[in-house]
Backbone as numpy.savetxt, mean C-alpha at the origin, in Angstrom:
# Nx Ny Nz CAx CAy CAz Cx Cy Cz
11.22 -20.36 -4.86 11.83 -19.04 -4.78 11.53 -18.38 -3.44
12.66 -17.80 -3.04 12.47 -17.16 -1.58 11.99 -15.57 -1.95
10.51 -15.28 -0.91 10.42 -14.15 -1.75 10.50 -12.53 0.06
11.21 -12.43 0.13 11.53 -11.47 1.51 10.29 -10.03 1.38
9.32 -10.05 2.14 8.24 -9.31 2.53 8.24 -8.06 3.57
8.21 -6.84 3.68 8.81 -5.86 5.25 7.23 -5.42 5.46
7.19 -5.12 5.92 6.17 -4.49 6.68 5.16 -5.80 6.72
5.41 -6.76 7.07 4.69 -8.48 7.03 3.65 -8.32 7.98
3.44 -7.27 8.92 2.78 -7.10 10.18 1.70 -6.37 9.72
1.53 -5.76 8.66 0.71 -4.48 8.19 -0.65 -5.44 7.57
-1.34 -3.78 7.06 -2.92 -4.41 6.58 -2.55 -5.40 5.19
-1.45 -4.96 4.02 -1.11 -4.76 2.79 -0.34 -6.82 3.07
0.63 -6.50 4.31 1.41 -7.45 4.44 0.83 -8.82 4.56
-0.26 -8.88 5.39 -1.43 -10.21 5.07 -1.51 -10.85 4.28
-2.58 -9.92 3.22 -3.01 -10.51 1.97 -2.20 -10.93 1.54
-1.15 -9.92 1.11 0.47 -10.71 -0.06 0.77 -11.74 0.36
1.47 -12.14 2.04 1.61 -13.33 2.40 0.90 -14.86 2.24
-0.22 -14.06 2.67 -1.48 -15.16 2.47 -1.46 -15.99 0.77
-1.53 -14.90 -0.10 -1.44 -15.56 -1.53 0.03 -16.02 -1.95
1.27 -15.75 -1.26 2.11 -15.93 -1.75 2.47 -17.65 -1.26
2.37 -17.62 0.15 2.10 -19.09 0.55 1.27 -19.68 -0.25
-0.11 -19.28 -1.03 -1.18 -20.43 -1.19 -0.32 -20.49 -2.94
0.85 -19.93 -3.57 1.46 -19.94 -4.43 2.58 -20.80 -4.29
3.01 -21.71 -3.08 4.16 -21.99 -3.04 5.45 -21.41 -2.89
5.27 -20.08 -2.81 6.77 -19.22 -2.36 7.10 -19.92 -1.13
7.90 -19.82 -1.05 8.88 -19.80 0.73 9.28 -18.07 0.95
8.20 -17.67 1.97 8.17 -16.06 2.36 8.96 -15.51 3.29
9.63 -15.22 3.72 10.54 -14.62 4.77 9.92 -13.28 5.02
9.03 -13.29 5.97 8.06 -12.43 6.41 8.98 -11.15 7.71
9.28 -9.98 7.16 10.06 -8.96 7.86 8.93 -8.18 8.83
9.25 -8.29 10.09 8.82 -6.64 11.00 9.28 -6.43 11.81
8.51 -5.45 12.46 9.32 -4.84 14.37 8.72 -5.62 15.09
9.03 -6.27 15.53 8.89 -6.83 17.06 8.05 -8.78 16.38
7.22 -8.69 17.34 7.13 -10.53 16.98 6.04 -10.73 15.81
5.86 -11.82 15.53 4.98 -12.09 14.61 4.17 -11.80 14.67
2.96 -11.49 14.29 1.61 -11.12 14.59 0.71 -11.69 13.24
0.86 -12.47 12.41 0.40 -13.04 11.11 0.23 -14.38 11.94
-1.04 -14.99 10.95 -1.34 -16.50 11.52 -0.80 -17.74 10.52
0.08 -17.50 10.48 0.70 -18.71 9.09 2.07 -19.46 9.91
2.04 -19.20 10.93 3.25 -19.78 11.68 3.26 -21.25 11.60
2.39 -21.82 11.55 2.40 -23.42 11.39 2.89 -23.68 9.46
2.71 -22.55 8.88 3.15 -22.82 7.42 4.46 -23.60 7.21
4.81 -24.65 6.34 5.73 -25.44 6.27 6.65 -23.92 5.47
6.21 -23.19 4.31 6.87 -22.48 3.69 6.69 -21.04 3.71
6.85 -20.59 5.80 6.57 -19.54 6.29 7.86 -19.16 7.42
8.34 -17.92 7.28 9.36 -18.02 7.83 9.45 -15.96 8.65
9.23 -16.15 9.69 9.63 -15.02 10.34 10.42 -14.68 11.00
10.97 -13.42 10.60 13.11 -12.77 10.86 12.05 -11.61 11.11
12.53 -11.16 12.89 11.81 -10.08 13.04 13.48 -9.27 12.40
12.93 -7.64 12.26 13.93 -7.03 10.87 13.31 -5.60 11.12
14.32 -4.39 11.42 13.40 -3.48 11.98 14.29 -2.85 10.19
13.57 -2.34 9.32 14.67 -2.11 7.86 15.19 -0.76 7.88
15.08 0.24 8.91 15.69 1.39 9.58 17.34 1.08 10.03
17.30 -0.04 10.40 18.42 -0.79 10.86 19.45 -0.99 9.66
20.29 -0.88 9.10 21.59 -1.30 8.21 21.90 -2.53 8.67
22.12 -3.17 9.71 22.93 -4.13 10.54 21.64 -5.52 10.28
20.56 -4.86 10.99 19.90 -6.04 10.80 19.50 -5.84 9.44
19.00 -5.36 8.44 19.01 -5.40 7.18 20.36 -6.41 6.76
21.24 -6.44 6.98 22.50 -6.97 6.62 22.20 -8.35 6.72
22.24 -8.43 8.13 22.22 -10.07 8.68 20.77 -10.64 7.93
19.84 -10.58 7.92 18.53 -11.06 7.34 18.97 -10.90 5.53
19.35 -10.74 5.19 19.61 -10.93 3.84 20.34 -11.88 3.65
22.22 -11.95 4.16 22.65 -12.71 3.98 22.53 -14.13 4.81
21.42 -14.21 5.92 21.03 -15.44 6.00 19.88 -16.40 5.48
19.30 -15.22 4.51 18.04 -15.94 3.53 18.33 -15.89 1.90
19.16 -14.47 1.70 19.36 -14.33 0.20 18.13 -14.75 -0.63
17.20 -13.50 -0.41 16.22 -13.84 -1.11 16.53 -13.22 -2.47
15.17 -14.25 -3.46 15.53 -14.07 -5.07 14.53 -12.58 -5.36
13.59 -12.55 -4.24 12.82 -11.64 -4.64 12.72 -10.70 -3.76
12.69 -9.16 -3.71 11.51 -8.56 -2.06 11.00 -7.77 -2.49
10.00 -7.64 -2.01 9.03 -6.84 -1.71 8.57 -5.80 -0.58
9.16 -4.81 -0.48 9.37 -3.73 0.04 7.76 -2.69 0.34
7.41 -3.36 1.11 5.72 -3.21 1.70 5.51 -2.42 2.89
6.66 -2.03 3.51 6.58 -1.48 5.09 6.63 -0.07 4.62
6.11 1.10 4.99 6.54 2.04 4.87 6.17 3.31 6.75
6.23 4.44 6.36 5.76 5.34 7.36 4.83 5.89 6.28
3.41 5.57 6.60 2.24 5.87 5.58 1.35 7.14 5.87
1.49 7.28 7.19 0.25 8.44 7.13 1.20 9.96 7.07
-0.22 10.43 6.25 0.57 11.61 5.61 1.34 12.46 6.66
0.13 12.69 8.04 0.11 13.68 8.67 1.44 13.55 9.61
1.94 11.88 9.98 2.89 12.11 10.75 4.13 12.46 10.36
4.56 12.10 8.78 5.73 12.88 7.89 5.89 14.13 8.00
4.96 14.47 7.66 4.61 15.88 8.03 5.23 16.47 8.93
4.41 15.86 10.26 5.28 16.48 11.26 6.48 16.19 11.86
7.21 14.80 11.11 8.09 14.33 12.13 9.25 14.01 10.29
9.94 15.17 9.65 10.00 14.81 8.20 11.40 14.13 8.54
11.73 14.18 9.37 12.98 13.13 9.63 13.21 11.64 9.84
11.97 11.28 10.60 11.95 10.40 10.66 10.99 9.70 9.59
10.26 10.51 8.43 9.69 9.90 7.86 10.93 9.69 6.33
11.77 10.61 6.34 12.48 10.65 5.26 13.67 9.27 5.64
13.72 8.66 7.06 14.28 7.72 7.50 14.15 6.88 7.26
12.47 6.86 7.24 12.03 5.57 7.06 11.56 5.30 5.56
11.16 5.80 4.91 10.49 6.03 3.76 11.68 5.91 2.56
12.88 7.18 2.87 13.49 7.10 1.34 14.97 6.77 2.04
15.69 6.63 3.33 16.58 6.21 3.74 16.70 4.49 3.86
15.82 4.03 4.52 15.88 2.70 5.03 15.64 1.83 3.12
14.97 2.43 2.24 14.47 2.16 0.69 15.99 1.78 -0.04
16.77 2.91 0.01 18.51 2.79 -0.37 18.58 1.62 0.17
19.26 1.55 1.40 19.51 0.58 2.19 19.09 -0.75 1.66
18.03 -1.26 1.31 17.35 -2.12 0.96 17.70 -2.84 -0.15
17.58 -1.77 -1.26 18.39 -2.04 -2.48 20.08 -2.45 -2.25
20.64 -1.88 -1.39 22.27 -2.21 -1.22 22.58 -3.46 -1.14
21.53 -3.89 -0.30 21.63 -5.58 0.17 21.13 -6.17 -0.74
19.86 -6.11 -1.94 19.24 -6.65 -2.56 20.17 -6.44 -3.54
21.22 -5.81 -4.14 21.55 -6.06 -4.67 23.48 -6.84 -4.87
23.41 -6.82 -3.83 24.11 -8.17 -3.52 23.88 -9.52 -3.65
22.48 -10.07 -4.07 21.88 -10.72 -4.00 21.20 -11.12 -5.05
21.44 -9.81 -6.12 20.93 -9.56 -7.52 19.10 -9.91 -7.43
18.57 -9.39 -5.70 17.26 -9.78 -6.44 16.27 -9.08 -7.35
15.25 -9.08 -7.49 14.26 -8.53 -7.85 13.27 -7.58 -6.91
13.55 -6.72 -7.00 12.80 -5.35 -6.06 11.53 -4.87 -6.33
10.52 -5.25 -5.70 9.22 -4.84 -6.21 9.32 -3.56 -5.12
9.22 -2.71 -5.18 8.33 -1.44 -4.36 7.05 -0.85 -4.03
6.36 -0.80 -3.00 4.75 -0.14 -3.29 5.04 1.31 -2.59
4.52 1.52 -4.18 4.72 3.44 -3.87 3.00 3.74 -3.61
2.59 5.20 -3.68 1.63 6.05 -3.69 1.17 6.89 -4.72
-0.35 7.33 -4.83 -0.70 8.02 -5.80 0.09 9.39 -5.16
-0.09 9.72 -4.01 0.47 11.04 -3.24 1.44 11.02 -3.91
2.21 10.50 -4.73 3.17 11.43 -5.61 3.11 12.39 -6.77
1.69 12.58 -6.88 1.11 13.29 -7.83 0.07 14.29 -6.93
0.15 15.47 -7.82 -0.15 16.77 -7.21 -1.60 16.78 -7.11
-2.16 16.17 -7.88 -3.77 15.60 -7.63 -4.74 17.16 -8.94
-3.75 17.76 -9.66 -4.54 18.89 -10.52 -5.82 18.26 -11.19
-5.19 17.22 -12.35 -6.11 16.68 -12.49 -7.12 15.01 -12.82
-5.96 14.00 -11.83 -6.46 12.79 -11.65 -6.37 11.74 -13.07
-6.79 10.37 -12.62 -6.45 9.53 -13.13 -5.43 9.46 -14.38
-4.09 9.37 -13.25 -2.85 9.21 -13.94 -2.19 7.94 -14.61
-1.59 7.98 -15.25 -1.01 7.12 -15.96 0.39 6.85 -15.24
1.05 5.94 -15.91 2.16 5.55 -15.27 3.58 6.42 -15.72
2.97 6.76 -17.16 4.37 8.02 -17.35 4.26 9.28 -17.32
2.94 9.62 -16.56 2.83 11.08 -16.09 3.75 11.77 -14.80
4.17 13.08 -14.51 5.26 13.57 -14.11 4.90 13.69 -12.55
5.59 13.14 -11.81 4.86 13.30 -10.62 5.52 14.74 -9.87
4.34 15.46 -9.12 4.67 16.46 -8.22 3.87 16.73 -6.66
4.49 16.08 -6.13 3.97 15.45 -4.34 3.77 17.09 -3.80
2.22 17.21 -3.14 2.41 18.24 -2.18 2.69 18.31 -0.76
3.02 17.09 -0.98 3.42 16.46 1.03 4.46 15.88 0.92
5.03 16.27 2.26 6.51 15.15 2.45 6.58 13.81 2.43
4.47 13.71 2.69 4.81 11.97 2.62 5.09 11.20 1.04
4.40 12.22 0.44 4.55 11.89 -1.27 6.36 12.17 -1.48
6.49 13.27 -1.44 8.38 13.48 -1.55 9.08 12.30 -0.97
8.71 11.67 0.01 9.84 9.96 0.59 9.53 9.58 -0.61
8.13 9.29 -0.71 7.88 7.98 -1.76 8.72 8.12 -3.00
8.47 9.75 -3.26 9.43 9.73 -4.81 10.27 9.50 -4.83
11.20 10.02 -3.85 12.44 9.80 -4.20 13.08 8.52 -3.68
12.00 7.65 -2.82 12.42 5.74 -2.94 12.78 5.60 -4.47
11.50 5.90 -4.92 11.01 5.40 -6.19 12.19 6.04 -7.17
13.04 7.18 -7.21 13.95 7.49 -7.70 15.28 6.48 -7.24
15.50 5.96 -6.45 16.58 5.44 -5.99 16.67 3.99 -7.06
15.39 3.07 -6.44 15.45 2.39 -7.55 15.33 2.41 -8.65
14.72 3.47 -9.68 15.22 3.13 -10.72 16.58 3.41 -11.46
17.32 3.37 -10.28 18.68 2.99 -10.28 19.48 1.94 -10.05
18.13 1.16 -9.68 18.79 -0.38 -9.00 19.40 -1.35 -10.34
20.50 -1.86 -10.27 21.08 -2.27 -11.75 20.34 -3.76 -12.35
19.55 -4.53 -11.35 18.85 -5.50 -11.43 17.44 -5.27 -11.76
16.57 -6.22 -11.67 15.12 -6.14 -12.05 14.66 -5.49 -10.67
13.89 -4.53 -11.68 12.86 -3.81 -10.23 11.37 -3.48 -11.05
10.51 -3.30 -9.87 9.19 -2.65 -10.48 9.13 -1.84 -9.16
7.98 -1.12 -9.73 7.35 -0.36 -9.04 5.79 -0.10 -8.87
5.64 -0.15 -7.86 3.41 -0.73 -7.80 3.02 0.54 -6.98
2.30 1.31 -8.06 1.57 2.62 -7.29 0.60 2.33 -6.66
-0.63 2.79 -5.85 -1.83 2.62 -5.68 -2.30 3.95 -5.07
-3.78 3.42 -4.40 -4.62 4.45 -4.01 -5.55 3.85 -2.93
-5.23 4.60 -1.85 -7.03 4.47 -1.27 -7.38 3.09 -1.21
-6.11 2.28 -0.38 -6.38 0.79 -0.15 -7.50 0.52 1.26
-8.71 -0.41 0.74 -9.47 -0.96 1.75 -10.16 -2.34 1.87
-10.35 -2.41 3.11 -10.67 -4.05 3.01 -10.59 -4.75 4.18
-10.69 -5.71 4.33 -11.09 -6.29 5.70 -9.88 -6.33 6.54
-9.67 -5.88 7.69 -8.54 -5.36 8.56 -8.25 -6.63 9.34
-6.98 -6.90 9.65 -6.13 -7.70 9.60 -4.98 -7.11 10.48
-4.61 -7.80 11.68 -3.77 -7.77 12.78 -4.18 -6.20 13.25
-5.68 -5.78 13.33 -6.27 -4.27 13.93 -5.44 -3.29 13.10
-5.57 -3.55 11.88 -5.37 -2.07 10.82 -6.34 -1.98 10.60
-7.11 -0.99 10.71 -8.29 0.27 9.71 -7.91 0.98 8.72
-9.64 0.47 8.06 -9.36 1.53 6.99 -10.46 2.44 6.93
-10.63 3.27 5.84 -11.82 4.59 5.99 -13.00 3.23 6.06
-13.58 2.21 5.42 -14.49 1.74 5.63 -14.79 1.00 6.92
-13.88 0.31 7.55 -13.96 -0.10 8.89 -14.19 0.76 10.05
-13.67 2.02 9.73 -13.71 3.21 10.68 -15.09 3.83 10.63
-15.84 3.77 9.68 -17.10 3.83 9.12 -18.12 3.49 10.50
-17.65 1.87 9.55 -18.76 1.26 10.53 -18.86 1.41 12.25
-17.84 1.02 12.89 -17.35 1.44 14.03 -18.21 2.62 14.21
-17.77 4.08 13.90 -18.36 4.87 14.29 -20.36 5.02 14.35
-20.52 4.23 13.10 -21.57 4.13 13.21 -22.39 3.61 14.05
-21.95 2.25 13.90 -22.64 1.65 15.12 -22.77 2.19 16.57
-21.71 2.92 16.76 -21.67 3.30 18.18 -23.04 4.44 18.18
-23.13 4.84 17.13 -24.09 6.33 16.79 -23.66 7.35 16.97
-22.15 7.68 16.39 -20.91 8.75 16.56 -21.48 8.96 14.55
-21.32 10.75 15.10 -21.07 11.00 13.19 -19.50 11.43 13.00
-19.55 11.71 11.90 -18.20 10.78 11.00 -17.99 12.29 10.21
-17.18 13.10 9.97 -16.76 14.16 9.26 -15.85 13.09 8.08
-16.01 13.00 6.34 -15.74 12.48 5.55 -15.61 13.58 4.36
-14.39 13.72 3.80 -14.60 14.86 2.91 -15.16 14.56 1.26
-15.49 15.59 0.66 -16.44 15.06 -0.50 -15.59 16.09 -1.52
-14.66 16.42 -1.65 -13.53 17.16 -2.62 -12.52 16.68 -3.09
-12.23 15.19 -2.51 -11.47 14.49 -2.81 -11.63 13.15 -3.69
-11.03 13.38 -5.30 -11.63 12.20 -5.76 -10.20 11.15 -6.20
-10.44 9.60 -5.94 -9.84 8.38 -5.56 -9.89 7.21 -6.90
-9.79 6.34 -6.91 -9.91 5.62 -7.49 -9.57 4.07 -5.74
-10.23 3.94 -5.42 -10.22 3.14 -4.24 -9.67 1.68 -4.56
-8.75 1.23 -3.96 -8.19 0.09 -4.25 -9.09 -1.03 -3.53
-8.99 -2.25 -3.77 -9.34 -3.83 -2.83 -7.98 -4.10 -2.31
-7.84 -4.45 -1.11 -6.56 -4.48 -0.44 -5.97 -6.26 -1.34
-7.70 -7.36 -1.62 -6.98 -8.57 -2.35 -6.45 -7.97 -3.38
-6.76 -7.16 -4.48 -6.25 -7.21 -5.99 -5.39 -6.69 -5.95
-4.62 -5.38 -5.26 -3.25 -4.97 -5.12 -2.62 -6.42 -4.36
-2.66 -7.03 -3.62 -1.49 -8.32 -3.25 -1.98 -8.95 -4.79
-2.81 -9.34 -5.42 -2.74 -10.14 -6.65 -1.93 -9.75 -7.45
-2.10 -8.73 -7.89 -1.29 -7.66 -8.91 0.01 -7.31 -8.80
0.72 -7.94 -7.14 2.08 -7.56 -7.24 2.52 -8.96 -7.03
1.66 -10.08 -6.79 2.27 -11.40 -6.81 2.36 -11.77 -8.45
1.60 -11.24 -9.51 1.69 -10.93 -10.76 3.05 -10.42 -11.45
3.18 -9.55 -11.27 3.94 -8.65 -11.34 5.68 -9.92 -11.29
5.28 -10.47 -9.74 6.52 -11.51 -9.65 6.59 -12.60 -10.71
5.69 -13.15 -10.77 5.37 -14.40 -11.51 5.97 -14.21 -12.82
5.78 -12.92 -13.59 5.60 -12.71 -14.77 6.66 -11.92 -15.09
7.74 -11.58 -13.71 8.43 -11.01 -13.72 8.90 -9.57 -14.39
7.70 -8.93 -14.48 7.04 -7.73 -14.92 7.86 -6.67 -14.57
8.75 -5.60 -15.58 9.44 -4.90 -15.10 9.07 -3.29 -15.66
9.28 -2.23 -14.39 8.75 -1.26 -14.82 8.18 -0.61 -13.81
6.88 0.69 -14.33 5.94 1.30 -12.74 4.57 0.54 -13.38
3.73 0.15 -12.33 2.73 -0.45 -12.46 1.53 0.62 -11.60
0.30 1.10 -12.06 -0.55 1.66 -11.15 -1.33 0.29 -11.05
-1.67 -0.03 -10.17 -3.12 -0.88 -9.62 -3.92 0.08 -8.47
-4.86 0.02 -8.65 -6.60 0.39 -8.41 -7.37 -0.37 -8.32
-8.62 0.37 -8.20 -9.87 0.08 -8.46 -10.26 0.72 -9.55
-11.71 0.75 -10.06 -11.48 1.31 -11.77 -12.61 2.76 -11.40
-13.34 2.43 -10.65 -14.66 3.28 -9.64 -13.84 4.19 -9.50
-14.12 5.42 -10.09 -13.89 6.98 -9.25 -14.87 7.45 -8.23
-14.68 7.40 -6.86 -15.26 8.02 -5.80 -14.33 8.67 -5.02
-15.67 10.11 -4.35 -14.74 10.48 -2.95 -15.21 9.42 -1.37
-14.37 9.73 -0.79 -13.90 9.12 0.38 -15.57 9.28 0.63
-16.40 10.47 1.04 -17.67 10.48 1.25 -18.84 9.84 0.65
-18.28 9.55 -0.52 -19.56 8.58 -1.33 -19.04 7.12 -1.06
-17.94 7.14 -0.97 -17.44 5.60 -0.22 -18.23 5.30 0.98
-17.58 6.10 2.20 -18.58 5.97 2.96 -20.54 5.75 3.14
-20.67 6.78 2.47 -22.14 6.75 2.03 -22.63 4.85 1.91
-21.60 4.88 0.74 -21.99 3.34 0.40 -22.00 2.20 1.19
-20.53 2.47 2.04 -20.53 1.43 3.42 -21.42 1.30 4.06
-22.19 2.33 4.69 -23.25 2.48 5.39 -24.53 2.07 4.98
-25.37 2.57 3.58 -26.17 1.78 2.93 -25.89 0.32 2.77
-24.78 -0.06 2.49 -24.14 -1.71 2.53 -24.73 -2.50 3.56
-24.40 -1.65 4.98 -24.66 -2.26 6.20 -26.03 -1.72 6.80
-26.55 -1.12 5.92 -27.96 -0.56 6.46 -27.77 0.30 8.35
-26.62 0.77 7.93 -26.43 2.00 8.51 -26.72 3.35 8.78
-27.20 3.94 9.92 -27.81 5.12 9.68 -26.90 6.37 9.23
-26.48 6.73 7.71 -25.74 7.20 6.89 -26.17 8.73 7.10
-27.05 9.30 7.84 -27.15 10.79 7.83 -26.52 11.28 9.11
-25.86 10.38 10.04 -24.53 10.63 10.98 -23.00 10.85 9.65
-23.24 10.45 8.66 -21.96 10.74 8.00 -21.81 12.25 7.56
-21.29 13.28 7.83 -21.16 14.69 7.47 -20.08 15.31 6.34
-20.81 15.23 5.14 -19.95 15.83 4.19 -19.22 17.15 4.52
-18.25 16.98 4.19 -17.23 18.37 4.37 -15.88 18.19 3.22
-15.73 19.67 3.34 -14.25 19.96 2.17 -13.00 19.19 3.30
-11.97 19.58 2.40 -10.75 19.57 3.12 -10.09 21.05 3.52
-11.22 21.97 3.55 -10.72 23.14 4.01 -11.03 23.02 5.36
-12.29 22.57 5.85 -12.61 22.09 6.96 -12.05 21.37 7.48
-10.76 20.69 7.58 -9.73 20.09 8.41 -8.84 21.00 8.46
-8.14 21.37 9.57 -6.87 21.21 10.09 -5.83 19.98 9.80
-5.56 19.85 8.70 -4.41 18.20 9.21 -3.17 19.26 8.43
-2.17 18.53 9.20 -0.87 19.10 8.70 -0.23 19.15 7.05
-0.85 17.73 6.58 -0.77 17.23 5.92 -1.55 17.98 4.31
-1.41 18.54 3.27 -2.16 18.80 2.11 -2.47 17.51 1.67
-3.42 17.41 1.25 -3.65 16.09 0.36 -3.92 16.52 -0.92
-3.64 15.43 -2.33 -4.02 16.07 -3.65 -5.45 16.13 -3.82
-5.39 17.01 -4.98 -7.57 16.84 -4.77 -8.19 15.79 -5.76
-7.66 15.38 -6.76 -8.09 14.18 -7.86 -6.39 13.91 -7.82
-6.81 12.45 -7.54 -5.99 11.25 -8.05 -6.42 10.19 -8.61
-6.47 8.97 -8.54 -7.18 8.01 -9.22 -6.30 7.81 -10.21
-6.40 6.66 -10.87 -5.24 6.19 -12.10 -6.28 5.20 -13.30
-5.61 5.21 -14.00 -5.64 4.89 -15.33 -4.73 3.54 -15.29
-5.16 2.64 -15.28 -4.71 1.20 -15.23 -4.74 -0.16 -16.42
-4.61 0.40 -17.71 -4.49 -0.71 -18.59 -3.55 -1.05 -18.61
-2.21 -0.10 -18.83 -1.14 -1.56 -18.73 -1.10 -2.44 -17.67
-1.43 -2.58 -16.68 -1.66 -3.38 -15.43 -2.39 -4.83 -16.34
-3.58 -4.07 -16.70 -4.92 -4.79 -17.53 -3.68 -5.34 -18.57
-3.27 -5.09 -18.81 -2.59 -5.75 -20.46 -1.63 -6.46 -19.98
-0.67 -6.03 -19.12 0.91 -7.19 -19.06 0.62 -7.88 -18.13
-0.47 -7.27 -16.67 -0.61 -8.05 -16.14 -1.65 -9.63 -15.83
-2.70 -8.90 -16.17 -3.92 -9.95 -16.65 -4.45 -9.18 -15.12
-4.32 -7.83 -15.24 -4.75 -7.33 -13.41 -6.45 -6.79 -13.75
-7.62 -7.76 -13.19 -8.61 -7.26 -13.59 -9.21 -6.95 -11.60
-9.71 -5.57 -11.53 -10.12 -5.34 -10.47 -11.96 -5.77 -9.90
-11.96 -6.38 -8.64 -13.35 -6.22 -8.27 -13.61 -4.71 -8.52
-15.33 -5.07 -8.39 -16.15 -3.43 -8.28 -15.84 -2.88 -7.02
-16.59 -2.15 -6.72 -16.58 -1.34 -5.18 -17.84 -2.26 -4.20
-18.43 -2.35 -4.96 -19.89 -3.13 -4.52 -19.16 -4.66 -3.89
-18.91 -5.29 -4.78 -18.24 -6.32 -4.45 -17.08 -6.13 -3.39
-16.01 -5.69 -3.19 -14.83 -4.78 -2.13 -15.66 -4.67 -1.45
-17.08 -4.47 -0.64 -17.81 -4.29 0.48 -18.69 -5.41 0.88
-18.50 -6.26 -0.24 -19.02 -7.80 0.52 -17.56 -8.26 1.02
-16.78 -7.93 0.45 -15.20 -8.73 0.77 -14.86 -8.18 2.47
-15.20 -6.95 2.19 -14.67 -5.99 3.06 -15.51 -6.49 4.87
-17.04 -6.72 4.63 -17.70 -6.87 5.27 -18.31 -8.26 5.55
-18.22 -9.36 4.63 -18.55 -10.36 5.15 -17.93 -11.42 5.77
């Protein structure tokens, strides 16, 4: 089965690839500009650079692979630049998402999507999958209303929420724990807010959980997580004790104490048994995610 991947260049895009090859897919790995993944010698690895902003090249890369499956992994992720730039994030996020589906469904494939907890207002955390979402950022508003488009798509689709993905960085993506260390080591302190509570993902078990999801052909919204409720600051905390880091450079603070353009929710985190039940999706600890993360 041909399974078409976008954002193939990203932290998220790795892992999936990585397991989907060691699964036998034939991957048709999508991004901007050249390859940057190390699987190029893969017999059942295939890169169509594919900018998915594009209609045209969206066009041509479909109908010269006609994949059975995609997986729709690229997005415009950080909150703060939606924010400021809501055009081009609504371009990329819930315009180029349509688009996607148009061709995929010419093709009748199967549409997996990875959405965000940021579609939920964060009142009061670990959500479920049929709770009502209400985004206080524009970057949460793209996501929803992707996520509205397809479940209009007339074929099989899912949808894979998450949270607070981290883990060992891959083609120079960071995450809050890599950024951690970095700063640390240098002997830079670290402003980390402690008002914000997560449910922190493993960047492996979200690619497990949506190569799942394929296999089993799992239809529906799926949350995957981690099962650990922490804030970003006790995360940190932990990185640093992990690495026997000097952790009193890390400076607890609210999120009133930022300036970012961006609101963030204040509890999110999810509630993940049906994952646990249809999928067989069982998450590492956090403890463990920082040997992964770090060794």
């Amino acid at each position: 089965m041909k399974v078409l991947v976008t954002g193939a260049n990203g932290f998220l895009g790795y892992y999936l690839i990585e397991k989907l090859l060691n699964r036998q897919f034939t991957v048709i790995a999508t991004g901007r500009g050249e390859c940057r993944l190390p699987f190029i010698q893969h017999k059942n690895f295939i890169y169509q650079e594919m900018d998915f902003t594009d209609p045209f090249q969206v066009h041509d890369v479909f109908e010269k692979h006609s994949p059975g499956v995609v997986i729709h992994a690229g997005a415009m992720s950080k909150p703060d630049d939606c924010e400021l730039d809501q055009w081009e994030a609504y371009r990329t996020n819930t315009e180029a998402t349509v688009t996607l589906l148009v061709n995929a469904e010419e093709h009748k494939s199967f549409f997996v999507f990875v959405s965000t907890d940021f579609i939920f207002d964060g009142e009061r955390g670990m959500y479920r999958e049929q709770d009502q979402p209400q985004p206080v950022n524009f970057y949460g508003k793209t996501k929803l209303e992707a996520e509205d488009a397809i479940r209009e798509y007339q074929y099989q689709w899912a949808i894979v929420r998450t949270v607070l993905v981290y883990g060992k960085p891959q083609a120079g993506k960071e995450n809050i724990l890599t950024i951690v260390k970095k700063k640390l080591e240098k002997g830079e302190s670290y402003n980390v807010v402690d008002d914000q509570v997560r449910t922190p993902t493993y960047v492996g078990d979200l690619a497990a959980g949506i190569i799942s999801v394929i296999e089993k052909k799992a239809r529906g919204i799926f949350h995957l997580s981690g099962e650990e409720v922490l804030t970003p600051y006790q995360m940190a905390i932990r990185a640093a004790d992990y690495l026997k880091l000097d952790s009193s450079l890390i400076n607890k603070v609210t999120a009133a104490n930022f300036s970012q353009p961006a609101k963030r929710p204040a509890k999110t985190g999810f509630t993940i048994e049906k994952a646990k039940r249809q999928l067989d999706y069982e998450p590492i600890s956090f403890e463990e995610g920082l040997k992964k993360t770090f060794g």
